[in-house]
C-alpha positions as CSV (number, residue, x, y, z in Angstrom):
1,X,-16.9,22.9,29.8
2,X,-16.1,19.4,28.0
3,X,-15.7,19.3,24.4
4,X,-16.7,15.8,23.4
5,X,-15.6,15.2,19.4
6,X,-18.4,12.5,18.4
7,X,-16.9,9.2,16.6
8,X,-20.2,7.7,15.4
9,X,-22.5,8.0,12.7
10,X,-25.8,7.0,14.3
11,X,-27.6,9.4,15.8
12,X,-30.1,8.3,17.6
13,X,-30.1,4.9,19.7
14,X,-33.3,2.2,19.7
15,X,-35.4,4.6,22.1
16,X,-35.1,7.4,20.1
17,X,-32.3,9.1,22.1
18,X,-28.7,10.4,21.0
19,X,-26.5,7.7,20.6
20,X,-23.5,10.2,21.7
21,X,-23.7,13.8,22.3
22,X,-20.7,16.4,21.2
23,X,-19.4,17.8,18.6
24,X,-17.7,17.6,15.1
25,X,-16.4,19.8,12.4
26,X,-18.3,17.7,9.6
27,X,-21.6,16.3,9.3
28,X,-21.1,12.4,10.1
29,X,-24.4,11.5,12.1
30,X,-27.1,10.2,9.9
31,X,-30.4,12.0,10.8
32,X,-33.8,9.3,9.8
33,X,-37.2,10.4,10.8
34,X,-38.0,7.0,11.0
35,X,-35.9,6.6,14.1
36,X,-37.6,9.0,16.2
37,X,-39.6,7.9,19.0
38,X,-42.2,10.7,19.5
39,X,-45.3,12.0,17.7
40,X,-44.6,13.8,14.5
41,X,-46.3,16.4,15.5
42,X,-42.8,17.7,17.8
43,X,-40.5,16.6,15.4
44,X,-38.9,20.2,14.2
45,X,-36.8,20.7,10.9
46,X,-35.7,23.6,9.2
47,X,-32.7,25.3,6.4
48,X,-32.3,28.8,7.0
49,X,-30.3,30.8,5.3
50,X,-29.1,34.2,5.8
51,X,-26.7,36.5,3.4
52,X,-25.5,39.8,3.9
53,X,-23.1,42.8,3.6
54,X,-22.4,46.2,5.3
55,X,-25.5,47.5,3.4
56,X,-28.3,45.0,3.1
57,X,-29.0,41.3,3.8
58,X,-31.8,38.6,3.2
59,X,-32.7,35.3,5.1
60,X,-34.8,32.8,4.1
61,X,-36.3,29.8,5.8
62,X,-38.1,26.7,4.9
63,X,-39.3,25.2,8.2
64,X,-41.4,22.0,9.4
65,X,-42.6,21.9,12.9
66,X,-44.6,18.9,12.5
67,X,-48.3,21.1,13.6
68,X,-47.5,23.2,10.9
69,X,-45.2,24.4,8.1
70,X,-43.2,27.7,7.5
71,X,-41.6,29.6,4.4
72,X,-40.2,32.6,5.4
73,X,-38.4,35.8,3.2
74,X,-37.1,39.1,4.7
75,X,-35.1,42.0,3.3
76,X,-32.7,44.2,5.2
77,X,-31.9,47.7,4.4
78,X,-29.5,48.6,7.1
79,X,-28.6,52.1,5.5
80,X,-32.3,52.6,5.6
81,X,-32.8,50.7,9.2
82,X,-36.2,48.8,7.8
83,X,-36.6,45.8,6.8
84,X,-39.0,43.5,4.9
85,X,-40.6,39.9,5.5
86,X,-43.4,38.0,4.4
87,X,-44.0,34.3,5.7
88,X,-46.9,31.7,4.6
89,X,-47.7,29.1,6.7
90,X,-49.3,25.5,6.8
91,X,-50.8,23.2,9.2
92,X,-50.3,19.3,10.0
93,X,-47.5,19.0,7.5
94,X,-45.6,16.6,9.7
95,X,-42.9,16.0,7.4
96,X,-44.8,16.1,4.1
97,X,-42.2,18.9,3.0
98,X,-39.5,16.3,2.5
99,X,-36.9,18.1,3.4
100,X,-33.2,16.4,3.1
101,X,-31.8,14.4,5.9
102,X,-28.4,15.8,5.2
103,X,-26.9,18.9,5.0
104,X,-24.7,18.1,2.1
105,X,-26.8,16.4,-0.3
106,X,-30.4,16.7,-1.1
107,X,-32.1,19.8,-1.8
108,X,-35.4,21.5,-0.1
109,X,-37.4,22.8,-2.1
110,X,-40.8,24.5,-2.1
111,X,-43.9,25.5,-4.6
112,X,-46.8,26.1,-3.8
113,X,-49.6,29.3,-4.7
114,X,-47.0,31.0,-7.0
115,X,-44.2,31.4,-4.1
116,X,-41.1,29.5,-5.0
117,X,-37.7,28.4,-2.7
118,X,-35.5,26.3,-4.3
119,X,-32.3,25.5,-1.6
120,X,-29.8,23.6,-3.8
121,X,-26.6,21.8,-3.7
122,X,-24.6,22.2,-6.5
123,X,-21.2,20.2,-6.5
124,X,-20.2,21.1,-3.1
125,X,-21.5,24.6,-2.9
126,X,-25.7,25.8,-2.5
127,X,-27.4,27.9,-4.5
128,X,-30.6,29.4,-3.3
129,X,-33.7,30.5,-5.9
130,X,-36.3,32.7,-5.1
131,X,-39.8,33.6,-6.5
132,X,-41.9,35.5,-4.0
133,X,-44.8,37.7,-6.0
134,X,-46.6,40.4,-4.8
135,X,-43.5,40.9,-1.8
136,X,-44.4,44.3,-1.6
137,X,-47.7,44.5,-1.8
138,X,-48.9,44.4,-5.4
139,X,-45.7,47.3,-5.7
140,X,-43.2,44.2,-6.8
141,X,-42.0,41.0,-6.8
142,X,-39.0,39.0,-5.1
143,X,-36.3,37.5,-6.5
144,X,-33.2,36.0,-5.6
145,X,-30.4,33.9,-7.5
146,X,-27.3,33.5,-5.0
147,X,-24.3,31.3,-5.1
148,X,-22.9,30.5,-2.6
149,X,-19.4,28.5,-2.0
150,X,-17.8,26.6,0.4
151,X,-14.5,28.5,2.0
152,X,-13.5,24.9,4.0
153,X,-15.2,21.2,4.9
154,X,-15.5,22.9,8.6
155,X,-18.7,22.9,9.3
156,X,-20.4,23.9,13.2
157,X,-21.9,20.3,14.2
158,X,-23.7,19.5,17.7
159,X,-25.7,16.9,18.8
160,X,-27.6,18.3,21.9
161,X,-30.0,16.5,24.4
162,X,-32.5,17.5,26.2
163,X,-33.9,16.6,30.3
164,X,-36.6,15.0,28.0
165,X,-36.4,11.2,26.6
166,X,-36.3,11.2,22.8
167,X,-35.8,14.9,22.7
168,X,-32.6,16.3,21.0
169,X,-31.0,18.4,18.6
170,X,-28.5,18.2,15.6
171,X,-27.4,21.1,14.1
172,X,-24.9,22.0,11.8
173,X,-23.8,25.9,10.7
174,X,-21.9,26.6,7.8
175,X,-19.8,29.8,7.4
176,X,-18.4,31.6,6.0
177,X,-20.2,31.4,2.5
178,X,-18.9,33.5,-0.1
179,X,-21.6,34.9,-2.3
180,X,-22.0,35.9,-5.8
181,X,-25.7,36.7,-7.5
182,X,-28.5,39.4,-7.5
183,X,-31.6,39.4,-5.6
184,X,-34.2,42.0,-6.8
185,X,-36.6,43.9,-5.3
186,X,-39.9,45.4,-7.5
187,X,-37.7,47.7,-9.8
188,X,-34.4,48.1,-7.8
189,X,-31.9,45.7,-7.9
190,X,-29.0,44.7,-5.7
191,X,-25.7,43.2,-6.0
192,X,-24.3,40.6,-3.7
193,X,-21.1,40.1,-4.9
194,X,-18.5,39.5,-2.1
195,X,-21.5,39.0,0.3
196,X,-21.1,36.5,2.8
197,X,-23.9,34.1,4.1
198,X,-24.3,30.8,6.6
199,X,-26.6,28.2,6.2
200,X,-28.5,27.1,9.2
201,X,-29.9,23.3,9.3
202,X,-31.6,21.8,12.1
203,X,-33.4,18.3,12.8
204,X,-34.6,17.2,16.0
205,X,-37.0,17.0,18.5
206,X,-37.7,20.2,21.0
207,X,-39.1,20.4,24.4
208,X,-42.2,22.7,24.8
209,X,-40.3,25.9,26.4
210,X,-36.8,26.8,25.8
211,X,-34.7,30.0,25.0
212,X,-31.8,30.1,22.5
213,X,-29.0,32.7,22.0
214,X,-27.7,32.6,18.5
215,X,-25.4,34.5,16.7
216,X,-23.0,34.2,13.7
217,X,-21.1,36.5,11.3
218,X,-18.7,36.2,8.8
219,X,-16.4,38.7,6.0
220,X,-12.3,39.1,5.6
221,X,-9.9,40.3,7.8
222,X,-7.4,42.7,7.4
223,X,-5.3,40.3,5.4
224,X,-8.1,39.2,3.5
225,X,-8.7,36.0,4.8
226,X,-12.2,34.6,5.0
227,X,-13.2,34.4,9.3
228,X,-16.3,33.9,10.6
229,X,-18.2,32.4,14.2
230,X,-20.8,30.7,15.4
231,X,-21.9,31.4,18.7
232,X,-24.3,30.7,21.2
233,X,-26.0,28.7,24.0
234,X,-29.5,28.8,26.3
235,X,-31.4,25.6,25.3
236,X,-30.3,21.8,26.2
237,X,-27.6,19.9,28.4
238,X,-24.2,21.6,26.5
239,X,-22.2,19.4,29.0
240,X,-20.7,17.5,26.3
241,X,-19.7,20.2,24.0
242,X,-20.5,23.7,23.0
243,X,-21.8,25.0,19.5
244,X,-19.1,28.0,20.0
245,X,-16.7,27.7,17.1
246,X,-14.4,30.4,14.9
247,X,-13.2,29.8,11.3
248,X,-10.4,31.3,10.1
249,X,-9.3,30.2,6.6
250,X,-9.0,27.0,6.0
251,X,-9.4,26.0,10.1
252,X,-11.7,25.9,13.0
253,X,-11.0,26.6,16.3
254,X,-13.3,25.0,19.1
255,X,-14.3,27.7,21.8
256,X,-16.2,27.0,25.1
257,X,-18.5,29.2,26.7
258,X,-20.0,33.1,26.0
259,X,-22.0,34.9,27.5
260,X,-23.7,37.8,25.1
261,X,-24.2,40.5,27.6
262,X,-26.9,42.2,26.4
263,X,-28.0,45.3,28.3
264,X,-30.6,45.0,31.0
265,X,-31.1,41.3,29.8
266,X,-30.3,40.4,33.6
267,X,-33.0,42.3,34.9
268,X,-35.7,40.9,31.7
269,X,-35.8,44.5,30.1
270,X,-33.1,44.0,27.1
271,X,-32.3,47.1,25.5
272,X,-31.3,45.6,22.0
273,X,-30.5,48.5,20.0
274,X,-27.3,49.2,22.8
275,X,-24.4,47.7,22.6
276,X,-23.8,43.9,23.6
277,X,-20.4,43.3,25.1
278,X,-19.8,38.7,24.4
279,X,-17.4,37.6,26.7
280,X,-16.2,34.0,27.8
281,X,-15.0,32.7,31.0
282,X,-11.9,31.7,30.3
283,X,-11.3,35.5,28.4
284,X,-10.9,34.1,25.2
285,X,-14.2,36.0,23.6
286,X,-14.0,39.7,23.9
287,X,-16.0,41.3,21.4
288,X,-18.5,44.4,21.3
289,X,-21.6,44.4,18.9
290,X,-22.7,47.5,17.8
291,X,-25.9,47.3,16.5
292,X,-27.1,48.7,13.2
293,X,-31.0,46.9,12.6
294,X,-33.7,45.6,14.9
295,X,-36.0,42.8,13.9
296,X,-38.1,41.8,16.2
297,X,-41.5,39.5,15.9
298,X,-43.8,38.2,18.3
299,X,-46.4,35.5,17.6
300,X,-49.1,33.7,19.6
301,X,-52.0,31.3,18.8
302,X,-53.3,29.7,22.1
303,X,-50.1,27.7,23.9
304,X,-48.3,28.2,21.3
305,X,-46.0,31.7,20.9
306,X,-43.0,33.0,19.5
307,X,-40.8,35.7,20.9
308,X,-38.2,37.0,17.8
309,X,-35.1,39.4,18.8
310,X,-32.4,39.4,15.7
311,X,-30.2,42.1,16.0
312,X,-27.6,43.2,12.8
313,X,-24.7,44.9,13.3
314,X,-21.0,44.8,13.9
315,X,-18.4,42.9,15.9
316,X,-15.2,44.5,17.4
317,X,-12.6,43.0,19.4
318,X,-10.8,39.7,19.8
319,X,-10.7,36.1,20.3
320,X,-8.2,33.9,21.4
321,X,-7.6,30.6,19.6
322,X,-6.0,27.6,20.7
323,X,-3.5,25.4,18.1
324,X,-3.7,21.7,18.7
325,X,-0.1,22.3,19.8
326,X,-1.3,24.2,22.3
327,X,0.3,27.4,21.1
328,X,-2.5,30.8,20.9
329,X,-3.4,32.9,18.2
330,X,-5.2,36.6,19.4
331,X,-7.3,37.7,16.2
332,X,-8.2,40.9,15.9
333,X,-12.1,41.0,14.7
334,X,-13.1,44.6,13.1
335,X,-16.3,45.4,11.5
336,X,-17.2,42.2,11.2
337,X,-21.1,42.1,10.3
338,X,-23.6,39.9,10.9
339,X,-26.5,39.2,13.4
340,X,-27.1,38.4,17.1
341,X,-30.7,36.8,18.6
342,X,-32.3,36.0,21.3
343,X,-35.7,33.9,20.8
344,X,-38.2,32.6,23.2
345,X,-40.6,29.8,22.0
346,X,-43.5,28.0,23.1
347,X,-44.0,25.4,20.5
């Protein structure tokens, strides 16, 4: 697979199609609605975020899909293998969310029948503030206050066409986020110091049918050094680059293909809760996922439908990285925690 580092900051040319497609380490393409060439109604944007620890995790999402809107909050107990979510959705909002055309600046925010997300940029870092009433049915509220803070400027960034004129995606994952702050829960309360989190923010324009793999994690090693990945693949012509990618301190390392391996996947009866075995084609991703939590969610309203699979758990193996000198590093990853996915949309 080519790697393809992009050079320019326009995004999308005078018909509405990437100017250049690759990827970066930092968010330089400028991202205007204005530019797009299609209805509104297929333009997709969303900021998810998800933070989490050996023992429990949240993730929440404010989405516009153009036909409608989306705020999302779940909570994971993954010593008690359940999990929590609530979601309210809107209709036609075709970007009357306003939600920032930059990952680094501008802040997303939503209010709106007593359910509050606040997704803010603070110096260089995000904070994320959460009012949900009633989360638990009348039994309790939601609320979250988290911090979190930058480890490095490397950011996952990948501009991604599609077969389709004026269809495309930029995306760009941050991790790993080091977390401080308390999300509560009715009357318990829990502590996310030393969590970890990534922040998920995607503009673009999708085709009607498409699958994704996704999956990401991030903690310490051994040594204590902040490391986390982004990986994944299954949408869109990758030719140019792939949004594979491992941070170790201060650096990231570019990595090309994986392949998840998820049990009976080949034969369309995945058996999620077994373990996934990633590898790569060049050998350079060898990592078992053990995992701990299924989530899984399936919606459908006439064409349109939604097929959720997020598994949580833990990563075990290795992964080769390549110095610009050309000289490796094998990194030993061990109970690494995070998540892996695969969705199936209709939208």
């Amino acid at each position: 697979m080519g790697q393809r580092l992009l050079e320019n900051p326009k995004l999308l040319d005078k018909k509405g199609n990437l100017f250049e497609c690759g990827y970066h380490t930092y968010p330089i393409k400028e991202y205007k609605r204005k530019d797009i060439r299609v209805s509104s109604l297929r333009i997709k944007e969303w900021d998810y975020y998800y933070v989490g620890n050996a023992r429990f995790g949240v993730a929440f999402t404010i989405a516009d899909n153009g036909y409608m809107s989306l705020v999302s909050a779940s909570f994971f107990d993954f010593d008690g293998k359940q999990y929590i979510e609530r979601s309210k959705m809107g209709f036609m909002s075709k970007g009357r969310l306003n939600l920032p055309s930059s990952p680094i600046e501008g802040d997303s925010i939503y209010k709106k029948d007593g359910i509050e997300l606040y997704f803010i940029h603070e110096g260089p870092n995000y904070r994320i503030v959460v009012n949900w009433p009633d989360f638990l049915k009348k039994r309790g509220d939601l609320r979250a206050d988290l911090s979190l803070e930058k480890n490095s400027d490397n950011y996952m960034v990948i501009a991604t066409p599609f077969k389709k004129k004026g269809h495309f995606y930029y995306n760009v994952k941050h991790n790993p986020l080091l977390c401080k702050g308390k999300v509560s829960l009715g009357d318990d309360q829990f502590d996310f110091e030393n969590s970890f989190g990534v922040l998920d923010w995607g503009r673009g324009v999708w085709t009607y049918r498409n699958t994704w793999y996704w999956s990401s994690a991030s903690g310490l090693d051994e040594q204590g050094t902040p490391i986390g990945f982004n990986l994944g693949y299954g949408f869109g012509d990758t030719s140019s680059a792939s949004e594979n990618m491992f941070f170790l301190g201060k650096k990231a390392y570019k990595l090309d293909d994986v392949d998840f391996g998820i049990p009976g996947n080949g034969e369309n009866k995945p058996r999620y809760m077994e373990n996934w075995h990633f590898t790569s084609k060049s050998g350079d991703i060898e990592l078992t996922f053990t995992p701990v939590l299924y989530r899984h969610k399936h919606s459908s309203a006439l064409v349109i439908s939604s097929d959720q699979n997020q598994v949580f758990g833990k990563f075990d193996g290795t992964i080769i990285l390549k110095e610009e000198s050309g000289e490796t590093i094998t990194k030993r990853i061990k109970d690494l925690y995070g998540f892996a996915e695969k969705v199936k949309n209709r939208w």
